[in-house]
Residue frames as a rotation matrix with the C-alpha (Angstrom) as fourth column:
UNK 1
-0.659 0.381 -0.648 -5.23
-0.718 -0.576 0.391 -4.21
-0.224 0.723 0.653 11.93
UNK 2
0.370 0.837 0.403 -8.93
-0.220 0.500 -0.837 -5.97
-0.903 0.221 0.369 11.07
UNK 3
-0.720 -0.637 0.275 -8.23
0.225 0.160 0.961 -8.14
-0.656 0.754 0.028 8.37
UNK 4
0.252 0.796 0.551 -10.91
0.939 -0.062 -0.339 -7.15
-0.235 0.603 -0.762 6.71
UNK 5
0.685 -0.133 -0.717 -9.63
0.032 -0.977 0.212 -3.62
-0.728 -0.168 -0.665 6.51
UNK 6
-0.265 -0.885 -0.382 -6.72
-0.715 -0.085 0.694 -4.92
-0.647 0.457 -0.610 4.55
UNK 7
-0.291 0.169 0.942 -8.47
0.492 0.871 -0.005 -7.11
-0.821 0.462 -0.336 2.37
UNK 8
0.540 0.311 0.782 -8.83
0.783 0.156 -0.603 -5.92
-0.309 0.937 -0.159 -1.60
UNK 9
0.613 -0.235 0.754 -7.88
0.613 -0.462 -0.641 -3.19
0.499 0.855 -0.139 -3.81
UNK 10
0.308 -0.487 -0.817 -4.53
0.364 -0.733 0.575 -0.70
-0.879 -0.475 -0.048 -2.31
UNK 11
0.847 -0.052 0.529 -4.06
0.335 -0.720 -0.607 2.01
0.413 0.692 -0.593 -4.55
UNK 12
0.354 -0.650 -0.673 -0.67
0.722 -0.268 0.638 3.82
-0.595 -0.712 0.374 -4.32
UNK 13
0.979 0.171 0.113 0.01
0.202 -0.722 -0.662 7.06
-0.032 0.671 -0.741 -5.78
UNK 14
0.137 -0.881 0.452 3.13
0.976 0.199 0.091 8.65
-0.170 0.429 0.887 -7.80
UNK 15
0.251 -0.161 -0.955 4.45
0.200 -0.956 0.214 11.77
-0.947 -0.245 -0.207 -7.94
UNK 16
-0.767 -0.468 -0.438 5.69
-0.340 -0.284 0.897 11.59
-0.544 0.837 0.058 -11.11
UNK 17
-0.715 0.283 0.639 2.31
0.696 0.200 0.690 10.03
0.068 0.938 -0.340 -12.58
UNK 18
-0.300 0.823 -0.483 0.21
0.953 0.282 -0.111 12.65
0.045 -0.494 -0.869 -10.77
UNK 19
-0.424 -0.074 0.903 0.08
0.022 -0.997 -0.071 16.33
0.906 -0.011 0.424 -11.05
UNK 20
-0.888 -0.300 -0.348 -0.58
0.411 -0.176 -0.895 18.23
0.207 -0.937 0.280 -8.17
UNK 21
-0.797 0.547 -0.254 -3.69
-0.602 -0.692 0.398 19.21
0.042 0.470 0.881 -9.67
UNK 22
0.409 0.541 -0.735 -5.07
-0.397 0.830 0.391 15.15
0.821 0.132 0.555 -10.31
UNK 23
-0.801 -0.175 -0.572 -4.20
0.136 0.878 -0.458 13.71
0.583 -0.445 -0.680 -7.23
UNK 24
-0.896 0.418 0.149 -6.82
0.078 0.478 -0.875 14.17
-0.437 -0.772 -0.461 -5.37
UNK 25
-0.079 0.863 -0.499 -9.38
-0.957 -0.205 -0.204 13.80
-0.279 0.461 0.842 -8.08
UNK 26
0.122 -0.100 -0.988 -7.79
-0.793 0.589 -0.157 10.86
0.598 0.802 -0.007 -9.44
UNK 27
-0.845 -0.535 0.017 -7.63
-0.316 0.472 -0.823 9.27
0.432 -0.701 -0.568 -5.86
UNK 28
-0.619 0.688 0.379 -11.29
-0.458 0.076 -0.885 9.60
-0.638 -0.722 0.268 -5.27
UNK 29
0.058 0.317 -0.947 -11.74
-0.983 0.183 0.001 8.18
0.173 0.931 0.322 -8.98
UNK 30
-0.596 -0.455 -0.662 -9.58
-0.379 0.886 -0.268 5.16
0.708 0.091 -0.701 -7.45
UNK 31
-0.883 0.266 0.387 -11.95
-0.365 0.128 -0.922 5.05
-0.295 -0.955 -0.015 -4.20
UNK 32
-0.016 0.996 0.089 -15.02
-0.756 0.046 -0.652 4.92
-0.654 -0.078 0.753 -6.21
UNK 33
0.476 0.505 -0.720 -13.89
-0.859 0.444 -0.256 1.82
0.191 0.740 0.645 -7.94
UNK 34
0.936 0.183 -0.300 -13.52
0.044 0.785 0.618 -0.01
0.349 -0.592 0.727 -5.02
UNK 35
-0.128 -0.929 -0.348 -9.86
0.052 0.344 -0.937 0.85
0.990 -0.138 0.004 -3.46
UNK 36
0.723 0.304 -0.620 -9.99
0.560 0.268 0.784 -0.35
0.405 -0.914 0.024 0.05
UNK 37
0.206 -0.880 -0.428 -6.66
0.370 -0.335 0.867 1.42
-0.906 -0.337 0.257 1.29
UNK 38
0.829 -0.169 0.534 -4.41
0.471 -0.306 -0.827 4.36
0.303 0.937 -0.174 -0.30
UNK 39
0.325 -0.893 -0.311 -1.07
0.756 0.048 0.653 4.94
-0.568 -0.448 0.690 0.11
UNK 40
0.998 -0.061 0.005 0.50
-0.052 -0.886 -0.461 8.41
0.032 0.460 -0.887 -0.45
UNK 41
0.355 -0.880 0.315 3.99
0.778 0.465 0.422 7.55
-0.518 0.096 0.850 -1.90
UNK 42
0.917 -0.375 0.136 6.26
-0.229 -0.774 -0.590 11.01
0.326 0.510 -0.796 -2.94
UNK 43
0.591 -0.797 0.123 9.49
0.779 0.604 0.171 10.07
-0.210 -0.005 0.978 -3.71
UNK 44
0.020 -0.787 0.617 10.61
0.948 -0.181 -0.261 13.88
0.317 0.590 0.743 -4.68
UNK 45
0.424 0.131 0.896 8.74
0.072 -0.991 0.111 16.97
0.903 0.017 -0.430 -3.44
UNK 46
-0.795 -0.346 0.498 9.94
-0.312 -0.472 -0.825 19.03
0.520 -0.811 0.267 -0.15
UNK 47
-0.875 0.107 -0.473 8.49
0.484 0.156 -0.861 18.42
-0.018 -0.982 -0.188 2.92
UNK 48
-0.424 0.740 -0.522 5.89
-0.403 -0.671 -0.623 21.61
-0.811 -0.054 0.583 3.03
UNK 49
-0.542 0.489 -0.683 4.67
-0.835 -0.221 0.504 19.99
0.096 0.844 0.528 -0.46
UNK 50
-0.685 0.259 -0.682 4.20
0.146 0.965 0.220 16.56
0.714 0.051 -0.698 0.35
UNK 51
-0.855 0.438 -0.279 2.19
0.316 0.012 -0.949 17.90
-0.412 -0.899 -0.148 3.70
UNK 52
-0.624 0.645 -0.441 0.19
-0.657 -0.739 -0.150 20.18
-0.422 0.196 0.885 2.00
UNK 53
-0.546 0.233 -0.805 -0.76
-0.657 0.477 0.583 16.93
0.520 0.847 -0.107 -0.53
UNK 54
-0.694 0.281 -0.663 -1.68
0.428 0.901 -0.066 14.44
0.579 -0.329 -0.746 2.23
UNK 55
-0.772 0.627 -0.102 -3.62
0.031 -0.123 -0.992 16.50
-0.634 -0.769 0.075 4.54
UNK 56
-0.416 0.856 -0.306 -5.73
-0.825 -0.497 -0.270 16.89
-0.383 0.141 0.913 1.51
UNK 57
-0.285 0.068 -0.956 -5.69
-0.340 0.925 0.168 13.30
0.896 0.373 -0.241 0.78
UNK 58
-0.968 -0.033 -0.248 -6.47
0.172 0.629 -0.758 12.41
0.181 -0.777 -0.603 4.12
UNK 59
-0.634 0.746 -0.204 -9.37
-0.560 -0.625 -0.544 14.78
-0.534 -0.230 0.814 4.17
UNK 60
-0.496 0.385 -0.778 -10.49
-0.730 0.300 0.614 12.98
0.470 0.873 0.132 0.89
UNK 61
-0.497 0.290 -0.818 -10.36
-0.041 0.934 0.356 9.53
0.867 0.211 -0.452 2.57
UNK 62
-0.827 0.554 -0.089 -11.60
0.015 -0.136 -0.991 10.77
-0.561 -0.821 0.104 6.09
UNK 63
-0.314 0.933 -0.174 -15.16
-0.771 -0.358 -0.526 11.20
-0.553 -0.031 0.832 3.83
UNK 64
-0.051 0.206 -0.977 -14.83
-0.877 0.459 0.142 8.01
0.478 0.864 0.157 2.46
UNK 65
0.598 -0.184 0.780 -13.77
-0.699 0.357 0.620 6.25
-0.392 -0.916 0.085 5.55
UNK 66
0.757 -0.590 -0.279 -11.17
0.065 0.493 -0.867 4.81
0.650 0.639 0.412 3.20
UNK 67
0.624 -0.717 -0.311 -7.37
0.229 -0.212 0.950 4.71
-0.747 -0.664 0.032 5.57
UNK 68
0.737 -0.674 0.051 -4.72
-0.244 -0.335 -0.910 6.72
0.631 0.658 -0.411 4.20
UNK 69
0.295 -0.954 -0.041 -0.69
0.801 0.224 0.556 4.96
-0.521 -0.197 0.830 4.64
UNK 70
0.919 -0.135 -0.371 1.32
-0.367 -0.637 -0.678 6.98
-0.144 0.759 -0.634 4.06
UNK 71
0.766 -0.630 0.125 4.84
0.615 0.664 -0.425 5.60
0.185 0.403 0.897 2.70
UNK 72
0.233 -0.972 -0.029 8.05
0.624 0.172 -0.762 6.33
0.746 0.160 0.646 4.52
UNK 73
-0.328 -0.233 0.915 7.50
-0.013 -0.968 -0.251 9.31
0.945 -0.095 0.315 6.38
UNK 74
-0.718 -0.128 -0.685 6.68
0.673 0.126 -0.729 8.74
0.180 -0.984 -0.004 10.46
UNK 75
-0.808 -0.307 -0.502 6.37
0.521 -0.771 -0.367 12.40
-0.274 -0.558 0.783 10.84
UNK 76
-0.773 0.579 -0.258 4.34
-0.578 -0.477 0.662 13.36
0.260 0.661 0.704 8.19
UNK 77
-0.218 0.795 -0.565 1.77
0.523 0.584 0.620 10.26
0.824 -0.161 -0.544 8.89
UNK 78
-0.469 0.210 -0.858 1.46
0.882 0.066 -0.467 11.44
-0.042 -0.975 -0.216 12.28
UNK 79
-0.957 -0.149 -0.250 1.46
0.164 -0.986 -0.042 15.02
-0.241 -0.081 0.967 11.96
UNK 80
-0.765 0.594 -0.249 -1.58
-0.584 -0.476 0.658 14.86
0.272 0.648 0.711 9.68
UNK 81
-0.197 0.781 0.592 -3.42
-0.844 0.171 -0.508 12.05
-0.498 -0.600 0.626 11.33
UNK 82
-0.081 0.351 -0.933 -3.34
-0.942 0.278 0.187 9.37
0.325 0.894 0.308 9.20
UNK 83
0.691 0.543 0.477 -4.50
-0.723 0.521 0.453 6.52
-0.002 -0.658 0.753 9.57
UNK 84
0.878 -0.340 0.336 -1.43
0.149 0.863 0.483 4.97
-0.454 -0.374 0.809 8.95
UNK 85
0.576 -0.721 -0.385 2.14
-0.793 -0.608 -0.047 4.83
-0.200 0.333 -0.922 7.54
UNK 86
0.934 -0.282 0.219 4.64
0.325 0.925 -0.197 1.90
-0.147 0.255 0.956 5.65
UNK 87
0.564 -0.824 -0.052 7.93
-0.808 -0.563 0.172 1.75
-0.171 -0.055 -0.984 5.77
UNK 88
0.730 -0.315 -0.607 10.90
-0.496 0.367 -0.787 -0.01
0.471 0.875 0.112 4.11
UNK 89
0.654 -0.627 -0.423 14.40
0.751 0.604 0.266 -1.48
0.088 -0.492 0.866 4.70
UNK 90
-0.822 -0.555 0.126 16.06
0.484 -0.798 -0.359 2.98
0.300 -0.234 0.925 4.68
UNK 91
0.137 0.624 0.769 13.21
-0.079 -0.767 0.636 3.69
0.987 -0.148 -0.056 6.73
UNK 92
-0.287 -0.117 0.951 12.94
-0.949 -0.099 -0.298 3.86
0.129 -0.988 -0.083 10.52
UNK 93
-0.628 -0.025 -0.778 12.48
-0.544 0.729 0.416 0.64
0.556 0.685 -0.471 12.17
UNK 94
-0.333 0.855 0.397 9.67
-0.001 -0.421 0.907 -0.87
0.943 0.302 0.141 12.84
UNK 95
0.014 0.249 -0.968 10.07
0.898 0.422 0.122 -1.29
0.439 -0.872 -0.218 16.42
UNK 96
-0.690 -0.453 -0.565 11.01
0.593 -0.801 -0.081 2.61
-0.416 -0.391 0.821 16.99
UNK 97
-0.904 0.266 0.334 8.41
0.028 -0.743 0.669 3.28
0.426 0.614 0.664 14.73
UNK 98
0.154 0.787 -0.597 5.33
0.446 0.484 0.753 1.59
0.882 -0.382 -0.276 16.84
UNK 99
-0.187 -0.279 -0.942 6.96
0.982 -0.030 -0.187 2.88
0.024 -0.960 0.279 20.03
UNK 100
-0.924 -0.157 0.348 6.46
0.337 -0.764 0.550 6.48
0.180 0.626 0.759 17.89
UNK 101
-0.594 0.801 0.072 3.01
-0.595 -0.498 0.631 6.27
0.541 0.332 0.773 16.51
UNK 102
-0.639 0.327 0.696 1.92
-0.676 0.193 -0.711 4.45
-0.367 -0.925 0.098 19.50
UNK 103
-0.812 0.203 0.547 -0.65
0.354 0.917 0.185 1.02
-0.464 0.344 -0.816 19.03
UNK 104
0.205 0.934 -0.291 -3.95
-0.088 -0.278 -0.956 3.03
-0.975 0.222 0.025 16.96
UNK 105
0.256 0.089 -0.962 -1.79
-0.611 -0.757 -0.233 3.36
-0.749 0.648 -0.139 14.26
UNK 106
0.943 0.067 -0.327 -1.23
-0.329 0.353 -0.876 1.31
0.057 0.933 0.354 10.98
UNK 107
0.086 -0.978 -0.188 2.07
-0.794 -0.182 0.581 -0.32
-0.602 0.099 -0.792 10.23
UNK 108
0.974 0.225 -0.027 3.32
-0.137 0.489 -0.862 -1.70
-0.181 0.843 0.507 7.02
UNK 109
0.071 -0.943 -0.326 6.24
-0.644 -0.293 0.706 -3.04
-0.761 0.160 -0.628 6.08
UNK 110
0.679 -0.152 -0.718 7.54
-0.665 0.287 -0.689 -3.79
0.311 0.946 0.094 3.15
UNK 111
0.466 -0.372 0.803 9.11
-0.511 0.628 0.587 -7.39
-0.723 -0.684 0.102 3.19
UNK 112
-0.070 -0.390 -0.918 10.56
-0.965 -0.208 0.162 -7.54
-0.254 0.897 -0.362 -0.35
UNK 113
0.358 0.202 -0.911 11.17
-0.160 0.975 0.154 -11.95
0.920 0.091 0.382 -0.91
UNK 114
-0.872 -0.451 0.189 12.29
-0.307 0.204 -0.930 -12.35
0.380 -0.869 -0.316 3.02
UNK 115
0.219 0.946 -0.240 9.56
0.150 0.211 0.966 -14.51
0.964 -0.248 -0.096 4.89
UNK 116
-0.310 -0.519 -0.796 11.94
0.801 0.308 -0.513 -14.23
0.511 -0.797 0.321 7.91
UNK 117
-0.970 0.100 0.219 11.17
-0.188 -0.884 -0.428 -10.54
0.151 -0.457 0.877 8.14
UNK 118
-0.299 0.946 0.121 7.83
-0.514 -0.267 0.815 -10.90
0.804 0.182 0.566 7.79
UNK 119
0.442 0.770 -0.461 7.40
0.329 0.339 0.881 -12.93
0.835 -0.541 -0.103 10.35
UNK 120
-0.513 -0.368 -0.776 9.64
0.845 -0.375 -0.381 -10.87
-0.151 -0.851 0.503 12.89
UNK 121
-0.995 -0.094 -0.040 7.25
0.096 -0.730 -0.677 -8.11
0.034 -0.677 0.735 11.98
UNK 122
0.058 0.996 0.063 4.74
-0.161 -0.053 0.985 -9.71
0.985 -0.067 0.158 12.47
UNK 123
0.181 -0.065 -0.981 5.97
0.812 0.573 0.112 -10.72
0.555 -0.817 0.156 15.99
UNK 124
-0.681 -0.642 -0.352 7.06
0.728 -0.647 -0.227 -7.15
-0.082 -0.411 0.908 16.51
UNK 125
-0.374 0.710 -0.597 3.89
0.465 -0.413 -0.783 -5.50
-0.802 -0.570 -0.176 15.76
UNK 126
-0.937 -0.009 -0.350 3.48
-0.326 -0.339 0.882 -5.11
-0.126 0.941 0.315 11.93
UNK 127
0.032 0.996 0.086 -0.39
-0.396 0.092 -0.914 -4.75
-0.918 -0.005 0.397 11.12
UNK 128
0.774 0.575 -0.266 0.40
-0.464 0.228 -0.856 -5.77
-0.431 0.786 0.443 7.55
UNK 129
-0.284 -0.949 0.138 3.36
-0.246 0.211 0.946 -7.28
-0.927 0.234 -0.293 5.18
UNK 130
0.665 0.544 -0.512 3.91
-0.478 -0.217 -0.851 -6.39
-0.574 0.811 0.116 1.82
UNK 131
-0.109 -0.713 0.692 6.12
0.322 0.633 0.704 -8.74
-0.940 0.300 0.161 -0.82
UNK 132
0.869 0.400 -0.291 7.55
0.133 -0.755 -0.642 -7.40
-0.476 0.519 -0.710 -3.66
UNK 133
-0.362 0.271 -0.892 7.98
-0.860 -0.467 0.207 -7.14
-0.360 0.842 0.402 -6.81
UNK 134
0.097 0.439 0.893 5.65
0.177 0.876 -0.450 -10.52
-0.979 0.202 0.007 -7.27
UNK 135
0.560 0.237 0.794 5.98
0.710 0.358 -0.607 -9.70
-0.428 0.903 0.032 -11.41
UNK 136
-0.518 -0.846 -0.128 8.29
0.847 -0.528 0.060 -7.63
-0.118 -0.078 0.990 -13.23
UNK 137
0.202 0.273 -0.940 7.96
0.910 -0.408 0.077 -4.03
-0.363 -0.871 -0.331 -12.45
UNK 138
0.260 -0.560 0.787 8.08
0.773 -0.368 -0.517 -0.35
0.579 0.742 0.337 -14.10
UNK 139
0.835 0.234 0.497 7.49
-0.326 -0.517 0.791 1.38
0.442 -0.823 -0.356 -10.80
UNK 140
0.709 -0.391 0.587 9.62
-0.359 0.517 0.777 -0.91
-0.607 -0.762 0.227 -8.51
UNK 141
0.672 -0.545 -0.502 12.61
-0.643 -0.094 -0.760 -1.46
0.367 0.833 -0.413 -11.82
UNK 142
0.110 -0.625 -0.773 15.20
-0.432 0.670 -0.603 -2.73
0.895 0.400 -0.196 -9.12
UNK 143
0.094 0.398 0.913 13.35
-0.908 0.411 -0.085 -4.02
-0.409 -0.820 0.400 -6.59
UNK 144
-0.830 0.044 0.557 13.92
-0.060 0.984 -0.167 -8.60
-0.555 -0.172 -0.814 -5.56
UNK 145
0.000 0.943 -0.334 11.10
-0.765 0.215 0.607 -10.36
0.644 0.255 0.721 -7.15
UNK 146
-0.676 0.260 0.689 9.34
-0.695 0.084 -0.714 -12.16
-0.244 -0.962 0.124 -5.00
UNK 147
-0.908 0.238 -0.344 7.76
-0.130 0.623 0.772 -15.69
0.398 0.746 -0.535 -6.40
UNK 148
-0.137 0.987 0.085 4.41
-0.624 -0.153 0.766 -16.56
0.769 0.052 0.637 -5.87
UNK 149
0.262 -0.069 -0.963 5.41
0.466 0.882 0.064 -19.60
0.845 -0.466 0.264 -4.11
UNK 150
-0.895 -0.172 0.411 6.37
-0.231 -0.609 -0.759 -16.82
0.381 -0.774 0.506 -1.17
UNK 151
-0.170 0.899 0.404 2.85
-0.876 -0.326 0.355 -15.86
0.451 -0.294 0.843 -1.21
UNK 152
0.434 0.565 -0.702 1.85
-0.093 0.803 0.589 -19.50
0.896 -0.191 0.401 -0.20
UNK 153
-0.561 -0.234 -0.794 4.41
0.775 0.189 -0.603 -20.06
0.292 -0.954 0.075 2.26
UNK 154
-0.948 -0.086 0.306 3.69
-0.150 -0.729 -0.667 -16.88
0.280 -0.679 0.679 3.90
UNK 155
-0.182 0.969 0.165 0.11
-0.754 -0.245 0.610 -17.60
0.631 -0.013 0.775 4.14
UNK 156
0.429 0.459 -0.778 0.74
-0.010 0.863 0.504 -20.72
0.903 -0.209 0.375 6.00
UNK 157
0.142 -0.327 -0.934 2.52
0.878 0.478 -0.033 -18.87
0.458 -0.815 0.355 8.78
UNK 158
-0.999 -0.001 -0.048 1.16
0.010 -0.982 -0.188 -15.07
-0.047 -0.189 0.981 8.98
UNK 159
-0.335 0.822 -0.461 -1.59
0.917 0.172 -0.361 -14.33
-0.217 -0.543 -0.811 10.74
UNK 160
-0.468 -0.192 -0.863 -1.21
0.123 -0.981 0.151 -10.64
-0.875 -0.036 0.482 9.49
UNK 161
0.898 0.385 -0.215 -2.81
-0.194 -0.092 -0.977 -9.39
-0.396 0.918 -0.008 6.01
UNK 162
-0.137 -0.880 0.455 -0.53
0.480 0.343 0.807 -10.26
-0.866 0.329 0.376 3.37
UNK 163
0.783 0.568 -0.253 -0.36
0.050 -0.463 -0.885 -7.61
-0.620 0.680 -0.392 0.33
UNK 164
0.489 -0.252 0.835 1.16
0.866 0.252 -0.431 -8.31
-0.102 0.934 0.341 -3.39
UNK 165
0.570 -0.251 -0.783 3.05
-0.294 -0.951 0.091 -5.58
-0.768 0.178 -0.616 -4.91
UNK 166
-0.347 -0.919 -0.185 4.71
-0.563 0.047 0.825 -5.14
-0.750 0.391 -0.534 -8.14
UNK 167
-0.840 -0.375 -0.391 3.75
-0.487 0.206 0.849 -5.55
-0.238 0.904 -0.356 -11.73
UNK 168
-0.769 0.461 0.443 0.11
0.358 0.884 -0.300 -6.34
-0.530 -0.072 -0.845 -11.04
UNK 169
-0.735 0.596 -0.323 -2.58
-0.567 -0.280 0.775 -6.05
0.371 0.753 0.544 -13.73
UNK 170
0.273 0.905 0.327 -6.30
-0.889 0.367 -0.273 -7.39
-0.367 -0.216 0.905 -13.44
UNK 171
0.640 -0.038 -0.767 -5.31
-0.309 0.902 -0.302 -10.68
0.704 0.430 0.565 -15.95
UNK 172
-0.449 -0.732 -0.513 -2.17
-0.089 0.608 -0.789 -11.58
0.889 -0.308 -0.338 -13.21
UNK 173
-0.657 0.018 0.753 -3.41
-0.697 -0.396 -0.599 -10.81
0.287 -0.918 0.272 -10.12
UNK 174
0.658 0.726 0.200 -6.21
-0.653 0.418 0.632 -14.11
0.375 -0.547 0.749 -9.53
UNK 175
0.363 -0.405 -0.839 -3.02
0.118 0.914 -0.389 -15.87
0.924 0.042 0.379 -9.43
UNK 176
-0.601 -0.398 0.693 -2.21
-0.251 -0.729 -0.637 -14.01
0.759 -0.557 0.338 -6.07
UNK 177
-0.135 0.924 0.357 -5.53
-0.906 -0.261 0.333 -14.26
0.401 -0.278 0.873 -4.69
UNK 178
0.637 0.283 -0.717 -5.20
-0.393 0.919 0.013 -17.71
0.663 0.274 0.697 -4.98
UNK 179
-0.011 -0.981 -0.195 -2.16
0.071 0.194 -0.978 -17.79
0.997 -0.024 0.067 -3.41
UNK 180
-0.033 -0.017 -0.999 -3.29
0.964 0.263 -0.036 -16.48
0.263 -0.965 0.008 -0.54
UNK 181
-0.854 -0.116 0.507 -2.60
0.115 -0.993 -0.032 -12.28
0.507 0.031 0.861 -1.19
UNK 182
-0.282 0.795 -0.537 -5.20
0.844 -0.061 -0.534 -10.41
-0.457 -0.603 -0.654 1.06
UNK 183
0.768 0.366 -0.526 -4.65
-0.069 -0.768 -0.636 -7.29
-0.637 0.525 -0.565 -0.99
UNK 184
0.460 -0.615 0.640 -3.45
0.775 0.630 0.048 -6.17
-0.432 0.474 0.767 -3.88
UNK 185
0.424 0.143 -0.894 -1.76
0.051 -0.990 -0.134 -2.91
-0.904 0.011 -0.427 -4.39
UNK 186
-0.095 -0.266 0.959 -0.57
0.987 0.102 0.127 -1.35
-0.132 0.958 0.253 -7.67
UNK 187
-0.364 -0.613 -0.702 0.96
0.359 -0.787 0.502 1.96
-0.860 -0.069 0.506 -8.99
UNK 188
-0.864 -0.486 -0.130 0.87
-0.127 -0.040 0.991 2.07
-0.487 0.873 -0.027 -12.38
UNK 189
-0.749 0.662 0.033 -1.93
0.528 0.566 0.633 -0.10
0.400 0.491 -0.774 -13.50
UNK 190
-0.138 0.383 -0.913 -3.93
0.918 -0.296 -0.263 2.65
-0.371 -0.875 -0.311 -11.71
UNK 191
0.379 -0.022 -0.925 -2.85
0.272 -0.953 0.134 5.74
-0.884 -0.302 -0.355 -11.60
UNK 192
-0.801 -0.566 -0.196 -1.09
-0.008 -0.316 0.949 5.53
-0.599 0.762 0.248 -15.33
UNK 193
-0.739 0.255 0.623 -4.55
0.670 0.180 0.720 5.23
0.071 0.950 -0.304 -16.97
UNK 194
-0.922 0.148 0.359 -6.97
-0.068 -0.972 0.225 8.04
0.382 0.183 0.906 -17.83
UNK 195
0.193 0.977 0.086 -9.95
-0.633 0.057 0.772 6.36
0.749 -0.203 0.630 -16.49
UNK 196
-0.496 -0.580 0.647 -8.87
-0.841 0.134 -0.524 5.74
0.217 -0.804 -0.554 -13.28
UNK 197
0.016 0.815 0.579 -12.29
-0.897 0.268 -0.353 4.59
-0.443 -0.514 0.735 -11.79
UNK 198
0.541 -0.024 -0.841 -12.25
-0.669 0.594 -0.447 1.73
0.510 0.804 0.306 -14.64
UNK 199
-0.088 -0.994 -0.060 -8.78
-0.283 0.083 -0.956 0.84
0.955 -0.067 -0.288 -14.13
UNK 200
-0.646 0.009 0.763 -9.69
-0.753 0.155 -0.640 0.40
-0.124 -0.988 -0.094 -9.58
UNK 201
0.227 0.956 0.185 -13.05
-0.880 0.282 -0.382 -1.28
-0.418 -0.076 0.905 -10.62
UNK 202
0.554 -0.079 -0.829 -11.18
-0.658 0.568 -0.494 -3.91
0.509 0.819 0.263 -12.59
UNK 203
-0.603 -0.787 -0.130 -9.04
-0.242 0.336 -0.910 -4.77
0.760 -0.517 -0.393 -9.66
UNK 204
-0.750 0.075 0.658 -11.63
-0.661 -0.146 -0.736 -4.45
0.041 -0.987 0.159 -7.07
UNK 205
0.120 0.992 0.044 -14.16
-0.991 0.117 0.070 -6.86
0.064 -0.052 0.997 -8.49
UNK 206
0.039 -0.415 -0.909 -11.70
-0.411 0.823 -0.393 -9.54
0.911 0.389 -0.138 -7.93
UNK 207
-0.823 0.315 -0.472 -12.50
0.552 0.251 -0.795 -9.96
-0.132 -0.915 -0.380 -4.03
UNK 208
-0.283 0.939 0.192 -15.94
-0.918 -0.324 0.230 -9.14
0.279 -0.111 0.954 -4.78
């Protein structure tokens, strides 16, 4: 993955802050105010719903030339084309997953406070690595925190992008930046306020 592709603002979206109605208004609210990457993250509907949702997210970001990840799901990433797809420590792994969605596609993985993983996938073919929960979290409740002092190491021995997660807000988030974060993604601090655009544009003018 081009770091430059992975470099500022990753929106990620919620089922539970989104109607089915605002997500793909409130996703192109988050695009026009600068999210570089969006990550379709449904933690509840069926199968046939969550497709139906991403192909029309994907459409969205196919006219933005924005990449859509999607989060957990192999199949579904593939199925619809996306440009990509992240996965955890109860997801597939990531060597079965690359061997899957063959080398065009995205892979994320979520590396929680472990630099060890991170750097076995980066050796294994991981286009990004995400650390997480860098601050405390209402999204991510009992998810490791991850100290900042990660971020640094990891920058001094990943060649991969390196994206923040967890508890980030426009006032915490130069400390990241600083650190070394290439992007910074965020749930809440998004997608939980009514002026979305705002709310992306505050985040995205920090790697301006």
């Amino acid at each position: 993955m081009r770091k430059s592709v992975c470099r500022g603002f990753y929106a990620i979206t919620d089922d539970f802050l989104l109607s089915e109605d605002n997500l793909v208004p409130a996703v192109e609210q988050a695009i026009l105010g600068g999210a570089r990457l969006i990550q379709y993250r449904d933690k509840n509907n069926t199968y046939t719903q969550r497709l139906a949702k991403a192909e029309s997210l994907n459409k969205l970001c196919h006219s933005y030339q924005v990449p859509l990840i999607v989060n957990d799901d192999i199949e579904l990433a593939a199925q619809i084309g996306a440009a990509g797809v992240h996965i955890g420590k109860s997801d597939v792994d990531l060597v079965t997953a690359r061997a899957l969605l063959g080398s065009s596609m995205i892979i994320g993985v979520s590396c929680y406070d472990c630099l060890d993983l991170a750097v076995y996938s980066e050796r294994f073919g991981a286009d990004y690595v995400a650390f997480g929960a860098v601050f405390p979290s209402s999204t991510k409740k009992k998810e490791v925190q991850a100290p900042l002092e990660l971020i640094r190491s990891a920058r001094g021995v990943l060649r991969v992008p390196i994206v923040a997660i967890g508890g980030i807000t426009p006032a915490n988030a130069p400390l990241l930046i600083e650190a070394g974060a290439d992007s910074l993604a965020a749930i809440s601090a998004v997608f939980g306020h009514s002026d979305v655009f705002s709310a992306a544009r505050r985040f995205a003018v920090l790697f301006a």
